[in-house]
N, C-alpha and C positions, 0 to 999 in steps of 0.2 A: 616453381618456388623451391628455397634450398629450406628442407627438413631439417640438416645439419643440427638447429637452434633444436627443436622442438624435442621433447621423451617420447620413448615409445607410448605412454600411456595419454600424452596429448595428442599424439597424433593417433590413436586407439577411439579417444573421446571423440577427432573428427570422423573417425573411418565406420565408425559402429552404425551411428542411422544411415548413412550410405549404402551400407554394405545391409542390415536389413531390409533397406526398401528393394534391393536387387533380389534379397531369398524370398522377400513376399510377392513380389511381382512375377516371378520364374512360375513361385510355387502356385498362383491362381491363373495363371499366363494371360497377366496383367500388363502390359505393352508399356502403359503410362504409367505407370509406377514402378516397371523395372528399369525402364530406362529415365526417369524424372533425373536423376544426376550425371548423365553421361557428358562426355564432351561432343563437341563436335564430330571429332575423328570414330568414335563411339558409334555415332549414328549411324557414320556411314558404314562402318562394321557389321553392325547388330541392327537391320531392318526389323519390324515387325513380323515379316514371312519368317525370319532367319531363327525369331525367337521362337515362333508356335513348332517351328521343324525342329530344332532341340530340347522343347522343354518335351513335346511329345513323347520322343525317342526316352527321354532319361525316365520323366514319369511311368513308361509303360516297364520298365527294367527295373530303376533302383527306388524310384517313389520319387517324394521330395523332398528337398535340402533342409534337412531339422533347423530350427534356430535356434538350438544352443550350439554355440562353439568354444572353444577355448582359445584366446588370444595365444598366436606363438612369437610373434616379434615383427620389427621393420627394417625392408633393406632401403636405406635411403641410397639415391642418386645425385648426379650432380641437378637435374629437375626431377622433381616425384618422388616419391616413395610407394613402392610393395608394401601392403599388410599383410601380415599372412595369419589364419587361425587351421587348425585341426574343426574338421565339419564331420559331419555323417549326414546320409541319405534313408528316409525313414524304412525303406527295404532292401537296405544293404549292408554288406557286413565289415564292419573296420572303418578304419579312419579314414577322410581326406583330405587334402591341403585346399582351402579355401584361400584365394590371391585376389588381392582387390589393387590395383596400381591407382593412386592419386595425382594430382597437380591443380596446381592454381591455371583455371581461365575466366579472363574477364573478371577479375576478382572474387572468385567463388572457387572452392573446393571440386573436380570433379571426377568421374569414373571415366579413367583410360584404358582401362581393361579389366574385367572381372574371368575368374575362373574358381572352378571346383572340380578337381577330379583327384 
């Protein structure tokens, strides 16, 4: 889908429950609610194994992804748009970029890639 049309702050309004069911699901290493928006391409990415061997790793180091962030902006493309916020990890120290990529499939909004580091 071209974002072009859309403000950061509508494309905000779509990105925000997205992007929390990704931090609640990481943060209980909830499988089905972290990935309930992914794409296709998503799944085959981020198996279930793939997610309990990273959420492991980062809760045993930094904790879990707080869910307050601060909205920083959207980079739109010619398909999808990046959201990007400022995150923190509840036992870590400083900021981090939180990256949620979106696009329309099948007529639905979905997750093409999430990242926090």
């Amino acid at each position: 889908m071209n974002f072009s049309g859309k403000s950061d702050e509508e494309i905000a309004s779509i990105a925000n429950p997205i992007w929390e069911c990704l931090v609640q699901g990481s943060n209980e290493n909830d499988y089905g609610k972290f990935s309930r928006h992914f794409s296709r391409e998503s799944f085959k990415a981020m198996p279930e194994e793939e997610l309990k061997r990273q959420t492991e790793a980062t809760h045993h180091v930094m904790g879990l992804v707080s869910p307050d962030r601060e909205f920083i902006g959207c980079i739109r493309r010619e398909s999808g748009v990046t959201v990007l916020w400022k995150c923190r990890f509840t036992n870590g120290k400083g900021e981090r970029l939180g990256q949620l990529t979106l696009d329309e499939e099948d007529g639905e909004f979905k997750a093409f890639a999430a990242f926090v580091g």
